[in-house]
Every structure is written in structure tokens, then in C-alpha cells.
mmCIF file of the N, C-alpha and C atoms, coordinates in Angstrom:
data_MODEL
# 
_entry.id   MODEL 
# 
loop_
_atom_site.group_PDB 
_atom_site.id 
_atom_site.type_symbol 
_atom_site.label_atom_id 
_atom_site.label_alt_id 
_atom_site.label_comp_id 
_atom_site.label_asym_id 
_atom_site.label_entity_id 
_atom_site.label_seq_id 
_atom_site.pdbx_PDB_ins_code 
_atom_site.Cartn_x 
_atom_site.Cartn_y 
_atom_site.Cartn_z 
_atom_site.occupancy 
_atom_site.B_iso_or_equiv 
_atom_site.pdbx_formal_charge 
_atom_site.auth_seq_id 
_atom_site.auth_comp_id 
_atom_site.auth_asym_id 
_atom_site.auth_atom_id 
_atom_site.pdbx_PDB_model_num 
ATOM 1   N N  . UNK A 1 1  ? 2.912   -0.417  -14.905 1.00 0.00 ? 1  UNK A N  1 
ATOM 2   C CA . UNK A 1 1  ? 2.844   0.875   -14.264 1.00 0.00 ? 1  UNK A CA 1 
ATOM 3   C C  . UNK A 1 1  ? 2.758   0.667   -12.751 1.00 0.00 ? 1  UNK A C  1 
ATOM 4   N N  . UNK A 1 2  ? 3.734   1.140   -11.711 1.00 0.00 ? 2  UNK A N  1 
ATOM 5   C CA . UNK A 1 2  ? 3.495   1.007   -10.288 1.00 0.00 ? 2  UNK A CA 1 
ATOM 6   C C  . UNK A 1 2  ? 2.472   1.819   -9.848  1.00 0.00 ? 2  UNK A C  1 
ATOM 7   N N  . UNK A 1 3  ? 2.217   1.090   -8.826  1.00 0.00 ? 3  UNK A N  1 
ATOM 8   C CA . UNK A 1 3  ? 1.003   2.021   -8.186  1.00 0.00 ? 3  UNK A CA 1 
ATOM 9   C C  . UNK A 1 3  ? 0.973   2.818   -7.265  1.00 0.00 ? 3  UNK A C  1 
ATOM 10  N N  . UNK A 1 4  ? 0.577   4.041   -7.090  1.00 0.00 ? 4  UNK A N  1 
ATOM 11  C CA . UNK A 1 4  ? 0.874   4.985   -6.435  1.00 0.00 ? 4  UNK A CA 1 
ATOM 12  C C  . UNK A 1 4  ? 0.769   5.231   -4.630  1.00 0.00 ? 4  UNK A C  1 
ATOM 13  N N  . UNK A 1 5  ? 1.719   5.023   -4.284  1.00 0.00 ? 5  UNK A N  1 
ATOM 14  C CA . UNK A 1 5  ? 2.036   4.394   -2.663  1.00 0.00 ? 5  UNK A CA 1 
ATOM 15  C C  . UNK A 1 5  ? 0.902   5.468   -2.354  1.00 0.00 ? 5  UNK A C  1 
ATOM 16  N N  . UNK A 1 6  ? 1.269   6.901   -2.500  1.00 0.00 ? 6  UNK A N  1 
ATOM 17  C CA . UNK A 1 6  ? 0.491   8.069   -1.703  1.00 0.00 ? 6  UNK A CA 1 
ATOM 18  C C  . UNK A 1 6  ? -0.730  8.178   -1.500  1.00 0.00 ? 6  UNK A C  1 
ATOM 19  N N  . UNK A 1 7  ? -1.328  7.764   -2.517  1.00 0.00 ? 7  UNK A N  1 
ATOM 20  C CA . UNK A 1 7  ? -2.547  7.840   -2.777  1.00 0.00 ? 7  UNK A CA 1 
ATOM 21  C C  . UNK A 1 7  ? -3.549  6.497   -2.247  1.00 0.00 ? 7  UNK A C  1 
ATOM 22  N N  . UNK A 1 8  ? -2.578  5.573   -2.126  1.00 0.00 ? 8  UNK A N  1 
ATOM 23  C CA . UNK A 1 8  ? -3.343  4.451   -1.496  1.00 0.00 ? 8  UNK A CA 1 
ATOM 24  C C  . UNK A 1 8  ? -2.855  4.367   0.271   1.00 0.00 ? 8  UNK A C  1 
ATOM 25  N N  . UNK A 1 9  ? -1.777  4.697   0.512   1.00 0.00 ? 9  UNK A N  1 
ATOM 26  C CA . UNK A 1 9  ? -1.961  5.149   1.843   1.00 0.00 ? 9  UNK A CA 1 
ATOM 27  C C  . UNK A 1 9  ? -2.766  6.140   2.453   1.00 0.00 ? 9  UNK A C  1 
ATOM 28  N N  . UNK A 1 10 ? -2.990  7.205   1.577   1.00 0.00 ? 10 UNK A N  1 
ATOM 29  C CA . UNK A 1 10 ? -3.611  8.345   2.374   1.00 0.00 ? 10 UNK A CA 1 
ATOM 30  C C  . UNK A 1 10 ? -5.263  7.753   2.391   1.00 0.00 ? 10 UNK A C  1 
ATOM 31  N N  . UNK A 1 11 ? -5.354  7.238   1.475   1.00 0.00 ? 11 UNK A N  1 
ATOM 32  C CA . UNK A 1 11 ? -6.808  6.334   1.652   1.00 0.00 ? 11 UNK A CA 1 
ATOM 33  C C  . UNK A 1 11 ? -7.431  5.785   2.602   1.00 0.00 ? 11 UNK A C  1 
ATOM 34  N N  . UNK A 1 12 ? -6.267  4.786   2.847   1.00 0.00 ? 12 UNK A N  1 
ATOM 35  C CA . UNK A 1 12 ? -6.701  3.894   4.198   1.00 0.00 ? 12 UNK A CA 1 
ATOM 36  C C  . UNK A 1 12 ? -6.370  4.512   5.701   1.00 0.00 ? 12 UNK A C  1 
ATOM 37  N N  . UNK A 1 13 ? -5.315  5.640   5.466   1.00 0.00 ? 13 UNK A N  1 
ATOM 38  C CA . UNK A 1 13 ? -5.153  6.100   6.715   1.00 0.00 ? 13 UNK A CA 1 
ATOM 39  C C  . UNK A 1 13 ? -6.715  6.870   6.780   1.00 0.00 ? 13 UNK A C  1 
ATOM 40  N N  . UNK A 1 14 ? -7.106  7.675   6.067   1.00 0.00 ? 14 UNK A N  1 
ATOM 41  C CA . UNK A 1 14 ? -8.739  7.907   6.629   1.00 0.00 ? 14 UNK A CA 1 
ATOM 42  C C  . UNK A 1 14 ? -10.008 7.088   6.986   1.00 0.00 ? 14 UNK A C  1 
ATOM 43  N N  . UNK A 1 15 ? -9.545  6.085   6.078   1.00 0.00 ? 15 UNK A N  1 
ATOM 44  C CA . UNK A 1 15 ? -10.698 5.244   6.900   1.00 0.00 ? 15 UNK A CA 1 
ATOM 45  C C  . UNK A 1 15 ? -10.369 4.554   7.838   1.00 0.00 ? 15 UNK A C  1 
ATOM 46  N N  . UNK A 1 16 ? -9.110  4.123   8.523   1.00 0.00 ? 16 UNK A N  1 
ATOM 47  C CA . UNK A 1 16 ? -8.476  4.050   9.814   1.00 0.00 ? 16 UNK A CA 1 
ATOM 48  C C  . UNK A 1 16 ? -8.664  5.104   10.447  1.00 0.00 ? 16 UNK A C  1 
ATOM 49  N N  . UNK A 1 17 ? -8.868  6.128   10.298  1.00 0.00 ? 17 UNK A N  1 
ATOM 50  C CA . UNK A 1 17 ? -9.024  7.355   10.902  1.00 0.00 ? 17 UNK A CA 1 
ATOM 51  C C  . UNK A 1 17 ? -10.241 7.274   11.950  1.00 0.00 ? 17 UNK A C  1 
ATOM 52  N N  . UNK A 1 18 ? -11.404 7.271   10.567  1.00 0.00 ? 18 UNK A N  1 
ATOM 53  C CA . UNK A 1 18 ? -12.378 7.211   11.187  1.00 0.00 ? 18 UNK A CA 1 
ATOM 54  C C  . UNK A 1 18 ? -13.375 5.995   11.442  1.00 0.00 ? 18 UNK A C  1 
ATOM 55  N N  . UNK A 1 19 ? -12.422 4.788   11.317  1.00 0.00 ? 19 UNK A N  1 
ATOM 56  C CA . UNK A 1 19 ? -12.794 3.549   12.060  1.00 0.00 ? 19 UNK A CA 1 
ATOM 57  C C  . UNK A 1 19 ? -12.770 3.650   13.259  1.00 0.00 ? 19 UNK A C  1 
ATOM 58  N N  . UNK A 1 20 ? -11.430 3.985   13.720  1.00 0.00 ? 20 UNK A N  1 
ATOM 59  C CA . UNK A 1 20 ? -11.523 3.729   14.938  1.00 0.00 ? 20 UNK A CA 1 
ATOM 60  C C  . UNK A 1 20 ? -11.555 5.036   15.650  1.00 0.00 ? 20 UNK A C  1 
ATOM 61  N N  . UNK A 1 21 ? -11.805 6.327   15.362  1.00 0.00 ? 21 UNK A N  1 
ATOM 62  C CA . UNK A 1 21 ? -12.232 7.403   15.911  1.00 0.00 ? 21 UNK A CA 1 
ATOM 63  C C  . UNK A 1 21 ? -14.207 7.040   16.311  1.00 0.00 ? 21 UNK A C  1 
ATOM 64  N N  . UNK A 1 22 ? -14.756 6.541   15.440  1.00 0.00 ? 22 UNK A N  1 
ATOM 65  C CA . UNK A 1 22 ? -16.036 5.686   15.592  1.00 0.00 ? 22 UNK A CA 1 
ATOM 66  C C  . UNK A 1 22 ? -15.926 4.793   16.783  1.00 0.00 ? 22 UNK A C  1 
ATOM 67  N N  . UNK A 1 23 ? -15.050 3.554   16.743  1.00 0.00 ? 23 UNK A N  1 
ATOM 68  C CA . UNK A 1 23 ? -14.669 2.179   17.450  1.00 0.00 ? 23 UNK A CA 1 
ATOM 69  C C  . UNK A 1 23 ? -14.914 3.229   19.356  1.00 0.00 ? 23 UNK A C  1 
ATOM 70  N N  . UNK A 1 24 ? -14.075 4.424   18.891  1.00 0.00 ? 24 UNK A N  1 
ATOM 71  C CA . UNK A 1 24 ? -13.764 4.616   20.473  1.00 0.00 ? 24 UNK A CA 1 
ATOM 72  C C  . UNK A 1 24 ? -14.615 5.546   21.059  1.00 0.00 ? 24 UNK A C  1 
ATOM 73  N N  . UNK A 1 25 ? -15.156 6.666   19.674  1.00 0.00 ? 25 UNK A N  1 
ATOM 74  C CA . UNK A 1 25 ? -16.797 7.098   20.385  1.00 0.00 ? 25 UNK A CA 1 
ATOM 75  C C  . UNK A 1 25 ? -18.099 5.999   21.317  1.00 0.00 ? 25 UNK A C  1 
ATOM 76  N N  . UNK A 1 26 ? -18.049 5.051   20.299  1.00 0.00 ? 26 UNK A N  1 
ATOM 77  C CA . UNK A 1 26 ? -19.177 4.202   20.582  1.00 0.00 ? 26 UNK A CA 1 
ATOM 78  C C  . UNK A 1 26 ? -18.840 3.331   21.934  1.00 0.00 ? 26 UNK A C  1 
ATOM 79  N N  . UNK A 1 27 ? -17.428 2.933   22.132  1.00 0.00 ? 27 UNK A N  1 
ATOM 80  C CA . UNK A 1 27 ? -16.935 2.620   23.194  1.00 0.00 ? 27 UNK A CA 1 
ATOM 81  C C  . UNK A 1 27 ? -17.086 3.177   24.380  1.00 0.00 ? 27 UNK A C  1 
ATOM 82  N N  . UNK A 1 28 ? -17.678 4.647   24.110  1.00 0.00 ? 28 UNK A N  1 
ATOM 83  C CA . UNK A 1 28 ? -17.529 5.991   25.117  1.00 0.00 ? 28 UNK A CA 1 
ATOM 84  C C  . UNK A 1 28 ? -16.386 6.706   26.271  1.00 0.00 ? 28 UNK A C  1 
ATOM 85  N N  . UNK A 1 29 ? -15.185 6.217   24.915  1.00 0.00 ? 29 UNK A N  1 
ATOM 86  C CA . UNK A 1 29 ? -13.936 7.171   25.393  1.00 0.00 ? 29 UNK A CA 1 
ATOM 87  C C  . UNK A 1 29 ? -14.416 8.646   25.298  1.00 0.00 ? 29 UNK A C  1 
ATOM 88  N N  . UNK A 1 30 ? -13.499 9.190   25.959  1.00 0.00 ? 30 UNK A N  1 
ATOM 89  C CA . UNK A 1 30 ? -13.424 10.598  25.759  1.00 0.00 ? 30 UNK A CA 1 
ATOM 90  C C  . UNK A 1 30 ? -13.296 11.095  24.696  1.00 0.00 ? 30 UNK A C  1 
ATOM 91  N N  . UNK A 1 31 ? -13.849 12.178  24.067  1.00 0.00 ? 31 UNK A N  1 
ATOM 92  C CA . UNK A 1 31 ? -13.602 12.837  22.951  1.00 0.00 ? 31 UNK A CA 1 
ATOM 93  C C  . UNK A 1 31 ? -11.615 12.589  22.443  1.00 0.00 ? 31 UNK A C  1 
ATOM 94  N N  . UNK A 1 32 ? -11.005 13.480  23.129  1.00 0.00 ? 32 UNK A N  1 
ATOM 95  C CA . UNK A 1 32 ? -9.483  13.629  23.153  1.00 0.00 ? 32 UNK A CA 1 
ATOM 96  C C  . UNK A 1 32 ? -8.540  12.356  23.198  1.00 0.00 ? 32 UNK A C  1 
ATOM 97  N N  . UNK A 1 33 ? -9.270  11.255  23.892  1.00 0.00 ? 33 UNK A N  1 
ATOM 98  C CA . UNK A 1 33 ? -8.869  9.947   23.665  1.00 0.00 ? 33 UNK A CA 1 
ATOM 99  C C  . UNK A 1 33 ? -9.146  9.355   22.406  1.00 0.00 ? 33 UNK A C  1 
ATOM 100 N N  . UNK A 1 34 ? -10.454 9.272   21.628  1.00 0.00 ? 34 UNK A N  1 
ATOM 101 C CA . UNK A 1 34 ? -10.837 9.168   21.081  1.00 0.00 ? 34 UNK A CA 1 
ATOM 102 C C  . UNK A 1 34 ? -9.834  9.425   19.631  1.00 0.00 ? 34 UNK A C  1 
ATOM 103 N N  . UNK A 1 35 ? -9.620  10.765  19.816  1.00 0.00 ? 35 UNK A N  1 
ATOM 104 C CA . UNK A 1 35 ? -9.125  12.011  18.644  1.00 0.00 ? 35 UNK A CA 1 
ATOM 105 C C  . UNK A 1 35 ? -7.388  11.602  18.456  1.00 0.00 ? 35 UNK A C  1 
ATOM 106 N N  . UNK A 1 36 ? -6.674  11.079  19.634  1.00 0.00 ? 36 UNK A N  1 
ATOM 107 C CA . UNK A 1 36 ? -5.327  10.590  19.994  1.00 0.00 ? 36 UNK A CA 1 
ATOM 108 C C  . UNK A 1 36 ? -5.066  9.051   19.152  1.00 0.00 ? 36 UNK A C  1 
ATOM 109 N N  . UNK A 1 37 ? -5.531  8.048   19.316  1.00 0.00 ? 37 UNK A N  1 
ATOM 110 C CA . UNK A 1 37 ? -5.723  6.828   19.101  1.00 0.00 ? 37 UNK A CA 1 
ATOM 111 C C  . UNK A 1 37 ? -5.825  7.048   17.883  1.00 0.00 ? 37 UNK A C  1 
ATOM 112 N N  . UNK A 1 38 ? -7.090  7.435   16.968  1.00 0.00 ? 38 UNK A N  1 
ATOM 113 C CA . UNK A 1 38 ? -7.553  7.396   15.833  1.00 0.00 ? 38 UNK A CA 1 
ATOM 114 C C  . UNK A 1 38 ? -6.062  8.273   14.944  1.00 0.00 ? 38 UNK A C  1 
ATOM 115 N N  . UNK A 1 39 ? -5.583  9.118   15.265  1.00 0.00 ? 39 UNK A N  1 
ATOM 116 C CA . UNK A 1 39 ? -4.261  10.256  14.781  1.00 0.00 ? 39 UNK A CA 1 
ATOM 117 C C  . UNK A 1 39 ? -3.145  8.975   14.724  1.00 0.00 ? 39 UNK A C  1 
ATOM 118 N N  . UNK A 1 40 ? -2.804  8.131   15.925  1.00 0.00 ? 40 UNK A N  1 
ATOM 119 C CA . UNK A 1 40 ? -1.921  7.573   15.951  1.00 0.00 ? 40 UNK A CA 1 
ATOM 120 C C  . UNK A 1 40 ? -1.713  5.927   15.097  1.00 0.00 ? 40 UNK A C  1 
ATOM 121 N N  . UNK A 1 41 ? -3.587  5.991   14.964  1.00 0.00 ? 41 UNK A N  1 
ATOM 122 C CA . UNK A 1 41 ? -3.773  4.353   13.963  1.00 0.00 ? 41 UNK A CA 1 
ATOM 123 C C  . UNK A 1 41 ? -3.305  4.809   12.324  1.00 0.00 ? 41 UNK A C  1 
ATOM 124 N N  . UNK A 1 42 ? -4.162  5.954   12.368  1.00 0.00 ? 42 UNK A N  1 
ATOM 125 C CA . UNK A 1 42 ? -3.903  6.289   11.047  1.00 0.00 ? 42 UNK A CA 1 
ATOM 126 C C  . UNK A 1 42 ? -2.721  6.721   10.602  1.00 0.00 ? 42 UNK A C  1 
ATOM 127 N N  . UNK A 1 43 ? -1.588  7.234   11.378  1.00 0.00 ? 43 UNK A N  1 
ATOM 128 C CA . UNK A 1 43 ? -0.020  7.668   11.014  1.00 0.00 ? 43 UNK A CA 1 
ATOM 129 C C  . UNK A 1 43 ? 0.273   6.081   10.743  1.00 0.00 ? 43 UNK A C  1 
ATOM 130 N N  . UNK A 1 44 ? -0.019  5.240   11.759  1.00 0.00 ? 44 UNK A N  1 
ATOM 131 C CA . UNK A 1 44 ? 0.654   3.957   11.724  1.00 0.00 ? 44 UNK A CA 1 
ATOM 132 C C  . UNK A 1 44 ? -0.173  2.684   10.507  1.00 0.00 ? 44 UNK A C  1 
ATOM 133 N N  . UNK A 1 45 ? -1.088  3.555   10.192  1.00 0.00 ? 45 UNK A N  1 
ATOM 134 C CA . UNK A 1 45 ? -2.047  2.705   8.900   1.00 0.00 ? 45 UNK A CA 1 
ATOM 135 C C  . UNK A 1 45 ? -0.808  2.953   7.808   1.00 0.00 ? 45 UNK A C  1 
ATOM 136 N N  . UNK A 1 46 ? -0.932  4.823   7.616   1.00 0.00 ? 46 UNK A N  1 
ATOM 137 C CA . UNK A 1 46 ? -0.246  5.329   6.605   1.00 0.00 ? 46 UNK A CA 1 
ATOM 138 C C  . UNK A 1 46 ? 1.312   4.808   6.313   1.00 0.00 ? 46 UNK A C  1 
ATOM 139 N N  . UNK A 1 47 ? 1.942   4.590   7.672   1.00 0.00 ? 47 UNK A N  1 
ATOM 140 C CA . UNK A 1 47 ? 3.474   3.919   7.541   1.00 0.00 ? 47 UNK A CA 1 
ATOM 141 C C  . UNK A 1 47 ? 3.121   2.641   6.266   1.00 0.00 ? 47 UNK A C  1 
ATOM 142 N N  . UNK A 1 48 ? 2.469   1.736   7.631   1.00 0.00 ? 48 UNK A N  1 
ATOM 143 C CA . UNK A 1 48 ? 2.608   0.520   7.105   1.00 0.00 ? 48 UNK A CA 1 
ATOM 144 C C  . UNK A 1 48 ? 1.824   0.047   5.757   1.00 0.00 ? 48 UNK A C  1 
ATOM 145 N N  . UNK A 1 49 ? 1.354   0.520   5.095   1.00 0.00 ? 49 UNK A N  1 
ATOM 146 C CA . UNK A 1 49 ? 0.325   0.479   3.594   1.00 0.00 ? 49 UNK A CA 1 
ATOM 147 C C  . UNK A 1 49 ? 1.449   1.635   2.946   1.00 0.00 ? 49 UNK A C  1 
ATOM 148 N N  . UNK A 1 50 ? 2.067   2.344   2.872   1.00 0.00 ? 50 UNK A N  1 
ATOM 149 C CA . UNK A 1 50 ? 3.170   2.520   2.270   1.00 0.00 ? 50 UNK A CA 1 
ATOM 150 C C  . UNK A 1 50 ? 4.693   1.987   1.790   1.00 0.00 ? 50 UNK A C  1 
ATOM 151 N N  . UNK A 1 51 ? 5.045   0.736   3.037   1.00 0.00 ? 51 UNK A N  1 
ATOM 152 C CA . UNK A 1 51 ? 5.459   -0.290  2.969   1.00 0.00 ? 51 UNK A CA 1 
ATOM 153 C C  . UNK A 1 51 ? 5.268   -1.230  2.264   1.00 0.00 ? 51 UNK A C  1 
ATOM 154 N N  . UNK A 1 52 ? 4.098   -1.503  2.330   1.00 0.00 ? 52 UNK A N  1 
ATOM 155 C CA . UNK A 1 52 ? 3.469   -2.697  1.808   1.00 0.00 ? 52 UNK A CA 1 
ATOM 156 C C  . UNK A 1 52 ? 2.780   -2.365  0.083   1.00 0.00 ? 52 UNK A C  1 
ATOM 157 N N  . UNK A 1 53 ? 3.037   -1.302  -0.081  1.00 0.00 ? 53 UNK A N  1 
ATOM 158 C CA . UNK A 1 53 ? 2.482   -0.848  -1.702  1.00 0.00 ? 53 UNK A CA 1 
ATOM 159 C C  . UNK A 1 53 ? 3.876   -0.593  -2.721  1.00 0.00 ? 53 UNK A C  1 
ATOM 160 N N  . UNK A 1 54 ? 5.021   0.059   -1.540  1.00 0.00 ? 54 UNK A N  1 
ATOM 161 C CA . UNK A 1 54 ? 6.350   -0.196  -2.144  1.00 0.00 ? 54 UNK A CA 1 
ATOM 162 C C  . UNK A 1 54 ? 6.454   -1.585  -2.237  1.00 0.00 ? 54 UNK A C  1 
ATOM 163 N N  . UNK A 1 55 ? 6.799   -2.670  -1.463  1.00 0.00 ? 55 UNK A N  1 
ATOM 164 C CA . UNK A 1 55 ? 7.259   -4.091  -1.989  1.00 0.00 ? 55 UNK A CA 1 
ATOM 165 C C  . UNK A 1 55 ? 6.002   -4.504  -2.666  1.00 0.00 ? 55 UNK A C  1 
ATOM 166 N N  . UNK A 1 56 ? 5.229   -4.084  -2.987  1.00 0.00 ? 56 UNK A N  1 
ATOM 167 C CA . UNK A 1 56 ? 4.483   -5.017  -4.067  1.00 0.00 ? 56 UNK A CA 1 
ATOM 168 C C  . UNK A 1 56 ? 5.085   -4.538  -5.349  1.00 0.00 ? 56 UNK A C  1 
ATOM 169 N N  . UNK A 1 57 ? 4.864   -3.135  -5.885  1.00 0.00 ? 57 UNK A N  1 
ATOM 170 C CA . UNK A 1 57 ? 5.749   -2.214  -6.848  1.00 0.00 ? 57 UNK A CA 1 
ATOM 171 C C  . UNK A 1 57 ? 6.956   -2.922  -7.181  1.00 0.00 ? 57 UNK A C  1 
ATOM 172 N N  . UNK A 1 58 ? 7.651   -3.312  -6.161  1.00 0.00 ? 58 UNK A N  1 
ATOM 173 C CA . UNK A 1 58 ? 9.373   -3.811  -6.734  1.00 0.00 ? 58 UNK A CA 1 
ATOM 174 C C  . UNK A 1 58 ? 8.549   -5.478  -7.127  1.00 0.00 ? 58 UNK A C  1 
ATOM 175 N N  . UNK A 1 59 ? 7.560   -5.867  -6.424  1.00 0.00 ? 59 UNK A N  1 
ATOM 176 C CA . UNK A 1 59 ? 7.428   -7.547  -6.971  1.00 0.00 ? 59 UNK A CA 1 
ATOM 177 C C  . UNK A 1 59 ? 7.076   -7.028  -8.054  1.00 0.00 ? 59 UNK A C  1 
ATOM 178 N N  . UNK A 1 60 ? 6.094   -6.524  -8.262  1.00 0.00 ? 60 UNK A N  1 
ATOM 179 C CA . UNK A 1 60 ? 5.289   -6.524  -9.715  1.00 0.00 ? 60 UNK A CA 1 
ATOM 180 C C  . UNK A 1 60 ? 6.233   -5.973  -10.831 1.00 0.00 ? 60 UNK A C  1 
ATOM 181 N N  . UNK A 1 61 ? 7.190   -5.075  -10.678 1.00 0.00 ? 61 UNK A N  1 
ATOM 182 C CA . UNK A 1 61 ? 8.329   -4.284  -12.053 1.00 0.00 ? 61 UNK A CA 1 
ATOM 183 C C  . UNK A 1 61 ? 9.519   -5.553  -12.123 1.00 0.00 ? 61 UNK A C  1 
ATOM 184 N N  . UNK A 1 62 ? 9.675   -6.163  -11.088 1.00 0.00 ? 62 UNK A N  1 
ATOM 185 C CA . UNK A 1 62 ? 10.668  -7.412  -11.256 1.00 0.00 ? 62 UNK A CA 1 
ATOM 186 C C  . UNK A 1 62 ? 10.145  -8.525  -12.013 1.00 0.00 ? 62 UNK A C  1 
ATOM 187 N N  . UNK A 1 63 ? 8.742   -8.913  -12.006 1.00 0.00 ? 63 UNK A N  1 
ATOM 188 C CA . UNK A 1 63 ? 7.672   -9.826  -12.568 1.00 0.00 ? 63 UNK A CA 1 
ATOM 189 C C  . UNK A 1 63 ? 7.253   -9.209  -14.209 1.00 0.00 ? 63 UNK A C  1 
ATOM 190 N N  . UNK A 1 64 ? 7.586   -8.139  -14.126 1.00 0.00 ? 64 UNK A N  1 
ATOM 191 C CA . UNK A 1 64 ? 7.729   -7.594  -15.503 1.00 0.00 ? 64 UNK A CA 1 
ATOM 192 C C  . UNK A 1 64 ? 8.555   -7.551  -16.229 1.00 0.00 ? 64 UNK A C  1 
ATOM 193 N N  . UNK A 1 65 ? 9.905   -7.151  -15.503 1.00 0.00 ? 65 UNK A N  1 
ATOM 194 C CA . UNK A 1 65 ? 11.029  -7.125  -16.109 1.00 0.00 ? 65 UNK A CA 1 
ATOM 195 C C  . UNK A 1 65 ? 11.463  -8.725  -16.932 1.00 0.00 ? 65 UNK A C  1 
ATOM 196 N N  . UNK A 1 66 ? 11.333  -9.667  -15.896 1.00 0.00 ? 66 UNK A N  1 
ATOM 197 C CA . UNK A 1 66 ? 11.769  -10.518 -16.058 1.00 0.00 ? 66 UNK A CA 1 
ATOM 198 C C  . UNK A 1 66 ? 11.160  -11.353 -17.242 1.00 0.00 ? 66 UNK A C  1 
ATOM 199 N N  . UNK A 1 67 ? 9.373   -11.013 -17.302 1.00 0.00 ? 67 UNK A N  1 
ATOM 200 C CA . UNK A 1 67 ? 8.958   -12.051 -18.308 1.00 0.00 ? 67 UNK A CA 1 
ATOM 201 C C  . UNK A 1 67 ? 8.929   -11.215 -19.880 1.00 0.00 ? 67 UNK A C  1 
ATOM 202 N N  . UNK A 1 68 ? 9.632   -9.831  -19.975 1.00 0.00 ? 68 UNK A N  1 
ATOM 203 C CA . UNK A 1 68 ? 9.825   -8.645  -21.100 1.00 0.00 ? 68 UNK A CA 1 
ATOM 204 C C  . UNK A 1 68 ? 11.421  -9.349  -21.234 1.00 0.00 ? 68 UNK A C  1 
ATOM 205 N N  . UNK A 1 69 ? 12.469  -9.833  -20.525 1.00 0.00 ? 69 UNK A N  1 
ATOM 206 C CA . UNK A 1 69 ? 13.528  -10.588 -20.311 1.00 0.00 ? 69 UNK A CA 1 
ATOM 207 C C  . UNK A 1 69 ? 13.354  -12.254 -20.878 1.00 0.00 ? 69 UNK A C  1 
ATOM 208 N N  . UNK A 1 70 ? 12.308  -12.719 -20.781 1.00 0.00 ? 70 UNK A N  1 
ATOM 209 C CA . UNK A 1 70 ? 12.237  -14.463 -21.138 1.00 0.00 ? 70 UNK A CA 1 
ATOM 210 C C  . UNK A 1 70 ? 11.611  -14.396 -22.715 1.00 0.00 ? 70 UNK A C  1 
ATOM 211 N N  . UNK A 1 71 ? 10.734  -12.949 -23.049 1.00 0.00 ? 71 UNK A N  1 
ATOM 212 C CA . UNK A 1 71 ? 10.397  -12.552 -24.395 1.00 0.00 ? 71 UNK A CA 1 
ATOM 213 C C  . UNK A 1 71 ? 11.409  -12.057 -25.213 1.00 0.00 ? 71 UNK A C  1 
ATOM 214 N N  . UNK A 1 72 ? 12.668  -11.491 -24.678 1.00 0.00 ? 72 UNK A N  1 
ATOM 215 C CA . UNK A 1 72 ? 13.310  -11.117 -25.479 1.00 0.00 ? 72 UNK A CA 1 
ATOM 216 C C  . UNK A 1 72 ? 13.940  -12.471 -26.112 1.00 0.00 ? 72 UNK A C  1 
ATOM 217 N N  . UNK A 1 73 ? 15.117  -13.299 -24.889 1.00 0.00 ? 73 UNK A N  1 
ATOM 218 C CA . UNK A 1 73 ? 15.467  -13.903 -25.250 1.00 0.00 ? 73 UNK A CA 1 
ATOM 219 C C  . UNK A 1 73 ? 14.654  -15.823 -26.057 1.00 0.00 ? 73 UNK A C  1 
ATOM 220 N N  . UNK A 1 74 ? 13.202  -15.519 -26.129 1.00 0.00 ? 74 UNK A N  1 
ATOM 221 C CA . UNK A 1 74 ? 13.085  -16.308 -26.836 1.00 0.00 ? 74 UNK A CA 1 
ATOM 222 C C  . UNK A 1 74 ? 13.084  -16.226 -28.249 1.00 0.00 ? 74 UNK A C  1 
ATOM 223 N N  . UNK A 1 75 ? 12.386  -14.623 -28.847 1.00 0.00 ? 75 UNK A N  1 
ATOM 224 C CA . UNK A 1 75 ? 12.910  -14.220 -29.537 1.00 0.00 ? 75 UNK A CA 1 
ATOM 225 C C  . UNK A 1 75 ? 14.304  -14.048 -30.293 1.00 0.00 ? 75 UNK A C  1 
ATOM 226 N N  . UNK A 1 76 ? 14.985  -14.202 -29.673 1.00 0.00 ? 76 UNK A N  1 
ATOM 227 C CA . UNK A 1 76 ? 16.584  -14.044 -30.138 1.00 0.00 ? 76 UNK A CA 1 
ATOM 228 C C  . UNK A 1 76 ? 16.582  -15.537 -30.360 1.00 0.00 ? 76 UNK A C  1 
ATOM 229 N N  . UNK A 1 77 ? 16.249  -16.403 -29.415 1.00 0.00 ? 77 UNK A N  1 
ATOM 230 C CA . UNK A 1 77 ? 16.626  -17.635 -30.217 1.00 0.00 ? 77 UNK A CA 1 
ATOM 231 C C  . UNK A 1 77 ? 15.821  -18.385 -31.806 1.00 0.00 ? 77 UNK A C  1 
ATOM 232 N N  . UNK A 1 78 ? 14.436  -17.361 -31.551 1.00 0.00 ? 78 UNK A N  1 
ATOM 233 C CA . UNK A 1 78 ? 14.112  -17.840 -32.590 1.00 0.00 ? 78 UNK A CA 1 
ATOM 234 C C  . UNK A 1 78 ? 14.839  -17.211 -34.741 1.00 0.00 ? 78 UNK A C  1 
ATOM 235 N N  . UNK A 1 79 ? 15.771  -16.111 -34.015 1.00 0.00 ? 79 UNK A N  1 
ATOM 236 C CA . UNK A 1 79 ? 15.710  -15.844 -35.156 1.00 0.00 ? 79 UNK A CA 1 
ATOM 237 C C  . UNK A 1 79 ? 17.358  -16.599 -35.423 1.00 0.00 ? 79 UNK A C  1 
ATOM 238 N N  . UNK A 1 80 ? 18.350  -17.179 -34.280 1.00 0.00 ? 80 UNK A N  1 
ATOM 239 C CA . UNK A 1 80 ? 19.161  -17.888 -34.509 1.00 0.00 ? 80 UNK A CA 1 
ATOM 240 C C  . UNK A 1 80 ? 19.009  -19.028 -35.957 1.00 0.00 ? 80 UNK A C  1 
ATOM 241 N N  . UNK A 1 81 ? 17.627  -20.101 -35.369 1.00 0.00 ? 81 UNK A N  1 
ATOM 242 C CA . UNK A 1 81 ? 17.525  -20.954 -36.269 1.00 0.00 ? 81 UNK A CA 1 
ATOM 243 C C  . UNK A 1 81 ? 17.115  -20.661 -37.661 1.00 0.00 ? 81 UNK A C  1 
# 
């Protein structure tokens, strides 16, 4: 079963959110600086962990396919003999 890109991006984009909306309070940016950065980590969390949850999905259904593929055909050879 693949795993659901959306739901694990939208995850980490909030706690990227408010990592570094934290990181830049405590830093004592400006509120609006603060609020900018944290918007722009988390769009760019959300890209890239959507990326990265698709190519695992194609490794893991190819890693499936293939060993549901080495079961078939051992099967077939066993009923040859």
C-alpha cells in the first residue's frame, strides 16, 4: 500500500512551520519576518517531502512488484517438474 504523500507533507510542513516561526521569534526577528520565512520553509518543506514520499512509493511498489514477479515465476517452475 503507498503512502500517502499529502498527509505526510502537510505534517512536516507544520512543524517546519512552527520550527522555525519559533527559531526566528527567539532570534528576535520581527513578527512579519518571522511569519514570511516560516510560510516560505514550510511551502518548501511541503514541496520537497512530497518528492521524496513519491520516489519512495515508486521504490517500494517496484520492490513489490518485482518480488510478487520472482514468486510467480518460481512457482511456475515448480509445477513444470
Amino acid at each position: 500500500m503507498p503512502l500517502d504523500s499529502r498527509t505526510i507533507s502537510i505534517r512536516i510542513a507544520v512543524l517546519c512551520l512552527f520550527t522555525v516561526s519559533f527559531i526566528g521569534w527567539f532570534s528576535g526577528l520581527a513578527p512579519m519576518t518571522c511569519c514570511k520565512k516560516a510560510l516560505i520553509g514550510a511551502f518548501a518543506a511541503y514541496l520537497i517531502t512530497g518528492i521524496i514520499v513519491n520516489i519512495l512509493n515508486q521504490i517500494l511498489i517496484s520492490a513489490y512488484v518485482q518480488s510478487k514477479v520472482e514468486a510467480r515465476k518460481k512457482e511456475m517452475n515448480g509445477r513444470e517438474h
